[in-house]
C-alpha positions as a LaTeX table, in Angstrom:
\begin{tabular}{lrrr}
\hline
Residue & $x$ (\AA) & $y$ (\AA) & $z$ (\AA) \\
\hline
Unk1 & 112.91 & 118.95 & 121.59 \\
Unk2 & 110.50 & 116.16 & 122.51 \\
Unk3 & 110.87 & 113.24 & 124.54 \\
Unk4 & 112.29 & 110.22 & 122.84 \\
Unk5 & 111.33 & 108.06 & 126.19 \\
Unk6 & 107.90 & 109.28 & 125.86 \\
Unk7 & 107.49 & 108.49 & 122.25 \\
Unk8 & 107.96 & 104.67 & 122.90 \\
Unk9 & 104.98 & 104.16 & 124.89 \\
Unk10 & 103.02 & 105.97 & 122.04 \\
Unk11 & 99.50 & 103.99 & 121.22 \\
Unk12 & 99.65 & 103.78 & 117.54 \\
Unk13 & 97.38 & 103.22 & 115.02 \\
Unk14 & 97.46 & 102.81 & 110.95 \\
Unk15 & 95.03 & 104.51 & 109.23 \\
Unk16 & 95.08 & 103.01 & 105.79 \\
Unk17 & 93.41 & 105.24 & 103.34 \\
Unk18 & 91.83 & 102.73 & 100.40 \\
Unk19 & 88.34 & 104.98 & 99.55 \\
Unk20 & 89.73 & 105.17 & 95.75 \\
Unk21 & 88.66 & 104.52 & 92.25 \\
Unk22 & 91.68 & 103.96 & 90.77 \\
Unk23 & 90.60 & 104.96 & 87.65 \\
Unk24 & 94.11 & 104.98 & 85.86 \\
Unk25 & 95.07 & 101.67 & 86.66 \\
Unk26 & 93.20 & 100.58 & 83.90 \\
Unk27 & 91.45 & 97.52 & 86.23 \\
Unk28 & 87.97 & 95.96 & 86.48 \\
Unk29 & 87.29 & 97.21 & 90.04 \\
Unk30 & 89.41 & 99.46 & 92.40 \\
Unk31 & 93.03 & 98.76 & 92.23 \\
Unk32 & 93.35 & 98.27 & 95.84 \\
Unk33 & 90.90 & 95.22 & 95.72 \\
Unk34 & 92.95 & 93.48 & 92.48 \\
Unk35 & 95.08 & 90.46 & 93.37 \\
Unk36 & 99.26 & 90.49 & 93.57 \\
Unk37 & 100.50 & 86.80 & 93.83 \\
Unk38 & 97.40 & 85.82 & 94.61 \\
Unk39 & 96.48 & 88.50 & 97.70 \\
Unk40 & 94.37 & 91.50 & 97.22 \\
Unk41 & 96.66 & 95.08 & 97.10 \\
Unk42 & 95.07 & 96.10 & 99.84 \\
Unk43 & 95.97 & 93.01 & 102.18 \\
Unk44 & 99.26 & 93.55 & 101.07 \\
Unk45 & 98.98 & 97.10 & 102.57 \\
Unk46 & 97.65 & 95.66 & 105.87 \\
Unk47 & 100.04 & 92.92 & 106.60 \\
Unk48 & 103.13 & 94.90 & 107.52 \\
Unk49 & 101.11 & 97.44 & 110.20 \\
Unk50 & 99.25 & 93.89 & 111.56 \\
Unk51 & 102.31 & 92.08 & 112.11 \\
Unk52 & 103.82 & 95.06 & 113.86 \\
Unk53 & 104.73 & 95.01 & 117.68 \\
Unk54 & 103.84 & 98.40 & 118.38 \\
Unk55 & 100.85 & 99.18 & 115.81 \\
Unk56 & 97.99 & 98.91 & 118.24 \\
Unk57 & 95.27 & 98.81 & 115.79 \\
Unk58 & 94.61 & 99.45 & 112.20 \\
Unk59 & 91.72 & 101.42 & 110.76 \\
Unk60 & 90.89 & 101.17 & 106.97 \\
Unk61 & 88.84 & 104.12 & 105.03 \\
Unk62 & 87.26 & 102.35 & 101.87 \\
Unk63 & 85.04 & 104.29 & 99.35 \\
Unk64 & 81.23 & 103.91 & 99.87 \\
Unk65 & 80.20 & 100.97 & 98.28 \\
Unk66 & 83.20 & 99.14 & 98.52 \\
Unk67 & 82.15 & 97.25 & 101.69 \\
Unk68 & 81.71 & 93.35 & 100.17 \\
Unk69 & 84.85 & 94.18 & 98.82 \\
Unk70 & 86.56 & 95.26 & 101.86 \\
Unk71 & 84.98 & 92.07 & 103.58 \\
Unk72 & 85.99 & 89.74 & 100.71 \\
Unk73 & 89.94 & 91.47 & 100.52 \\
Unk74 & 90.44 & 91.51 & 104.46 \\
Unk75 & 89.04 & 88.04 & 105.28 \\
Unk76 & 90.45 & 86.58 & 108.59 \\
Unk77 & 91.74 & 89.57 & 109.56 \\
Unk78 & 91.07 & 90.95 & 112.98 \\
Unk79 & 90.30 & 94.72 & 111.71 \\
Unk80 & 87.17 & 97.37 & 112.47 \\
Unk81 & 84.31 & 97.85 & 110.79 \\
Unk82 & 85.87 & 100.39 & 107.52 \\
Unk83 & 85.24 & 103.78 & 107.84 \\
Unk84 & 83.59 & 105.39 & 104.15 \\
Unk85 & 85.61 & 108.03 & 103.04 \\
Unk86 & 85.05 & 111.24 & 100.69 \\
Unk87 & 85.01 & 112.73 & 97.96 \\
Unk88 & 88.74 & 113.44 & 97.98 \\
Unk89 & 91.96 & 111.56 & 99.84 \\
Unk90 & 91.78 & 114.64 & 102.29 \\
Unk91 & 88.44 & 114.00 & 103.11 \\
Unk92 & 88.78 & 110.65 & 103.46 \\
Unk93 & 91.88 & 110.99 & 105.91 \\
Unk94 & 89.67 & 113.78 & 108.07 \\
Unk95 & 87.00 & 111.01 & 108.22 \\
Unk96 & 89.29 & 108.15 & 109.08 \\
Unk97 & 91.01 & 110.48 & 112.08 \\
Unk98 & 87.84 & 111.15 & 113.42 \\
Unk99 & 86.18 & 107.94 & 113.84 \\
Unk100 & 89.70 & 107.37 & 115.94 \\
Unk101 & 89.41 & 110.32 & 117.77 \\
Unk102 & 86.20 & 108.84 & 119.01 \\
Unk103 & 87.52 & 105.84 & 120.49 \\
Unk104 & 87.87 & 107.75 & 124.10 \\
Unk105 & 90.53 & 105.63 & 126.24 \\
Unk106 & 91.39 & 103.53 & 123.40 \\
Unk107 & 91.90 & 106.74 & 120.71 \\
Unk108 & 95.85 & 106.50 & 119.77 \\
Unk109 & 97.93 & 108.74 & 120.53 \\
Unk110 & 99.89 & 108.42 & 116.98 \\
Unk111 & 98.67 & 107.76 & 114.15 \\
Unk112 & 100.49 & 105.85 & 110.59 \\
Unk113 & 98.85 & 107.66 & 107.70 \\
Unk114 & 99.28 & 105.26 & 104.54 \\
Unk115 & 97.84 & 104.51 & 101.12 \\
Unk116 & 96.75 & 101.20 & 100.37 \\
Unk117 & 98.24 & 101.27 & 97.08 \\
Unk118 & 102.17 & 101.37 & 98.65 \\
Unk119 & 101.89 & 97.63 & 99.08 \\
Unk120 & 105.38 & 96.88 & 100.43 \\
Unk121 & 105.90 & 98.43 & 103.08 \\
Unk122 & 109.42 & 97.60 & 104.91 \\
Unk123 & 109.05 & 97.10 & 108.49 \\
Unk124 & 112.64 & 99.38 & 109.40 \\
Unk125 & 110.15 & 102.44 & 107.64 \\
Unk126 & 108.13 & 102.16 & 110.51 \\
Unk127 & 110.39 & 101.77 & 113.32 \\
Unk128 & 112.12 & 105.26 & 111.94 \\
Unk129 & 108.68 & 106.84 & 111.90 \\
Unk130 & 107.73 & 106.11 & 114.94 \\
Unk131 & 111.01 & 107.38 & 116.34 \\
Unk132 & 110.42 & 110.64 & 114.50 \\
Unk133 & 107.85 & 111.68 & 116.75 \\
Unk134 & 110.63 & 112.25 & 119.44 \\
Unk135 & 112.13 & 114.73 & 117.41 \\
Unk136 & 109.76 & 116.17 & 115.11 \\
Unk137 & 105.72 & 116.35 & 115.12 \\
Unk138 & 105.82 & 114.04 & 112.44 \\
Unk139 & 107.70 & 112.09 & 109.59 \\
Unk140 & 107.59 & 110.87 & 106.01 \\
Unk141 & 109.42 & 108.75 & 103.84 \\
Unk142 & 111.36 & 110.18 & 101.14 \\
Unk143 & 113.77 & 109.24 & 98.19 \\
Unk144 & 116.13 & 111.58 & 96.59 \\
Unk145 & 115.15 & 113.06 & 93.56 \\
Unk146 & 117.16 & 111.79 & 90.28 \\
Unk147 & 116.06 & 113.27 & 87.40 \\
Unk148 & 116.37 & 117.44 & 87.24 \\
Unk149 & 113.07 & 118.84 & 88.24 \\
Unk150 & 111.27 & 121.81 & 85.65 \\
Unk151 & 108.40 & 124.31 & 86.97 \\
Unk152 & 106.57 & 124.97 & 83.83 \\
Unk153 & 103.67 & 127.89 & 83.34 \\
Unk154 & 100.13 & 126.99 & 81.82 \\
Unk155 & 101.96 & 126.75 & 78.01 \\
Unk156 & 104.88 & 124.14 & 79.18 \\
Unk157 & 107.25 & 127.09 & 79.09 \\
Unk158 & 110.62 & 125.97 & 81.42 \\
Unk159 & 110.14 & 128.88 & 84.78 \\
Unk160 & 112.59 & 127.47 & 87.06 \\
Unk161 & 114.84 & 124.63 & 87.69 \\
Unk162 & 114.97 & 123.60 & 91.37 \\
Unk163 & 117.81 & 122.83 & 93.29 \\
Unk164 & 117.59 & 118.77 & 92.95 \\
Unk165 & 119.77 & 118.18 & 96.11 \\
Unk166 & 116.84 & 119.45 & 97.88 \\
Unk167 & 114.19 & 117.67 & 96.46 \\
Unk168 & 112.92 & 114.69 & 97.83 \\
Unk169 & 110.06 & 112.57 & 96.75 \\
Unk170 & 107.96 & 111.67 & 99.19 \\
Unk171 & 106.01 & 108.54 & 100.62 \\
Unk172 & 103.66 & 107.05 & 102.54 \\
Unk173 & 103.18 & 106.17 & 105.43 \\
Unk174 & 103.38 & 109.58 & 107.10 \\
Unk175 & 103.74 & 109.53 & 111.03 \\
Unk176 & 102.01 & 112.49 & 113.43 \\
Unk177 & 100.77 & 112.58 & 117.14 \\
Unk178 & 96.85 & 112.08 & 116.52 \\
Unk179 & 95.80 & 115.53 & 118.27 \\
Unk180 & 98.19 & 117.45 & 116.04 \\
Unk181 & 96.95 & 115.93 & 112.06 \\
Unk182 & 93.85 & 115.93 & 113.69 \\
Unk183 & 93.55 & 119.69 & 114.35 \\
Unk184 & 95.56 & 120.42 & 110.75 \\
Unk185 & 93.31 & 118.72 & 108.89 \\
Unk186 & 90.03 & 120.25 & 110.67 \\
Unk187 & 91.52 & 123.66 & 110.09 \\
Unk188 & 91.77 & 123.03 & 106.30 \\
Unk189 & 88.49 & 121.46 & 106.10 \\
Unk190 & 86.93 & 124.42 & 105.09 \\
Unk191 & 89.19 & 125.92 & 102.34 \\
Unk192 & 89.11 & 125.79 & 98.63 \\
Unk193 & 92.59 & 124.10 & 98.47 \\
Unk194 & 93.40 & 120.02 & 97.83 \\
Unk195 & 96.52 & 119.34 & 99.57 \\
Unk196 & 98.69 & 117.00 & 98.14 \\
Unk197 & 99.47 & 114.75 & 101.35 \\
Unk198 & 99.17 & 115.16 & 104.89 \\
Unk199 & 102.65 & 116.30 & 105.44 \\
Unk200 & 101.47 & 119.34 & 103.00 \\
Unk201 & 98.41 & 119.60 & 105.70 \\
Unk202 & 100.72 & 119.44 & 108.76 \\
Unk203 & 103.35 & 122.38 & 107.26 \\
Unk204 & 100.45 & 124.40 & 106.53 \\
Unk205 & 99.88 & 124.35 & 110.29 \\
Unk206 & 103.01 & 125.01 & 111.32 \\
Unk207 & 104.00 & 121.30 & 112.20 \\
Unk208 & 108.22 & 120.24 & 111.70 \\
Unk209 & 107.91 & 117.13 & 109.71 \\
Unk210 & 111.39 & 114.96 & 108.96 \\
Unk211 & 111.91 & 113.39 & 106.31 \\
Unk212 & 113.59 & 110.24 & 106.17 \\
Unk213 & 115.22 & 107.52 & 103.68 \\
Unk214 & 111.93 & 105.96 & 101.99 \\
Unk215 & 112.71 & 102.75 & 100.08 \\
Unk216 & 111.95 & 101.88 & 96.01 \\
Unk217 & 109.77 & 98.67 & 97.06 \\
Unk218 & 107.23 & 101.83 & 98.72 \\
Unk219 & 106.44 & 102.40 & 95.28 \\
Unk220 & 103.10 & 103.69 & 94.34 \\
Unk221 & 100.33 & 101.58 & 92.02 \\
Unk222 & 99.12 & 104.17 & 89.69 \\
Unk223 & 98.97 & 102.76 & 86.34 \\
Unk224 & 98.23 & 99.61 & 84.72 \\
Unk225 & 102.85 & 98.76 & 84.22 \\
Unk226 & 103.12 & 98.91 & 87.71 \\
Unk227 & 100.96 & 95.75 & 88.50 \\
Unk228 & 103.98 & 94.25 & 86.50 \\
Unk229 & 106.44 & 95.76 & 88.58 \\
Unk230 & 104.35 & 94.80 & 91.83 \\
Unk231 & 104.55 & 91.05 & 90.84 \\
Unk232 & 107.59 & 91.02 & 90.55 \\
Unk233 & 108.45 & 92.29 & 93.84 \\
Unk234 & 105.78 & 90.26 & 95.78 \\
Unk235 & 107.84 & 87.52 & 94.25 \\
Unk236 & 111.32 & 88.72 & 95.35 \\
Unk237 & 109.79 & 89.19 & 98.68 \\
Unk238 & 108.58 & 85.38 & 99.27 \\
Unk239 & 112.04 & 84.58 & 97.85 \\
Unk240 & 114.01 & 86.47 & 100.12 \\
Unk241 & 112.00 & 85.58 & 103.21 \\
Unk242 & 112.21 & 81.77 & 102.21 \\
Unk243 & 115.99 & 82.62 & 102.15 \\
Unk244 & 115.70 & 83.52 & 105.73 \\
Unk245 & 114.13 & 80.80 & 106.73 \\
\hline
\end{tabular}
């Protein structure tokens, strides 16, 4: 088992993955660049990891070309030059852990995996990632799967039914020692296969990833409905933190 004690005096980093098209969202530019209550998705993304006590840096991967609008969306920020991702999320991920890995004294020593278009990201998710990495050599967010689950073949013909108590769907951001999601993803450079996240990367190298309780506001912007949906909850979010105050 590893060290908890060690764990807390981790360097971390976010690596916020925001190199996509977003073709499906239906928008005039790259969804992570469109406004929510009057912020860009992506600074959204940023906020929680930049406000964060023990997030020692934050390291954006934009899509080539998307510089201005990186500039324009992160404004006032104190962030890094963006790194330009690939042709694929994997890519881009393998690009963004490199440029860290080249940091020498400063490289982290974790690393925060997340996609730009999660835009509410609860601050508890990444205190219990972080606290993963005493247990496990990394950790994900997941929610419990409520609708019954079908494997179908290439004609939509019902194969199997999966067990839905162990399902889980799972979220972002995904928490790993640097070295370790560094090495998985180099050794999967070179295949043929797209892996789905980087927990799929790290189990294909052996790596014991926990899951833990993810949370409904980690919700993903995929399609044009769920700007709705994240207007919404950008306002509930100003309203409950007004409440606070």
């Amino acid at each position: 088992m590893r060290n908890t004690v060690a764990q807390e005096t981790l360097r971390t980093a976010a690596l916020v993955v925001a190199a996509g098209s977003g073709a499906r969202a239906g928008a005039h530019l790259p969804k992570q660049y469109v406004e929510v209550a009057g912020k860009p998705l992506l600074r959204h993304a940023l906020e929680p990891f930049m406000r964060h006590a023990r997030v020692d840096m934050v390291q954006v991967v934009v899509g080539s070309g998307q510089e201005e609008l990186f500039a324009q969306a992160t404004q006032g920020l104190e962030l890094p030059a963006p790194v330009i991702g690939g042709a694929t999320r994997q890519q881009s991920v393998l690009n963004g852990l490199r440029a860290l890995a080249t940091l020498g004294e400063r490289a982290p020593e974790a690393v925060l995996i997340h996609d730009a278009a999660r835009p509410f990201l609860p601050t508890a998710i990444i205190d219990a990632l972080l606290a993963t990495l005493g247990e496990a050599d990394g950790g994900l967010p997941a929610l419990e799967v409520v609708d019954t689950i079908k494997r179908v073949d290439e004609h939509g013909i019902i194969v199997e039914t999966p067990p839905r108590a162990s399902l889980r769907a799972a979220q972002t951001p995904q928490a790993f020692r640097m070295r370790e999601i560094l090495s998985a993803h180099e050794a999967v450079a070179g295949l043929q296969v797209e892996f789905s996240d980087d927990a799929q990367v790290a189990e294909h190298a052996g790596m014991k990833v926990k899951a833990i309780m993810g949370a409904a506001q980690l919700r993903k912007i995929t399609h044009a409905e769920d700007f709705r949906w994240a207007a919404e909850m950008a306002a509930k979010l100003a309203g409950d933190a007004d409440t606070d105050t």
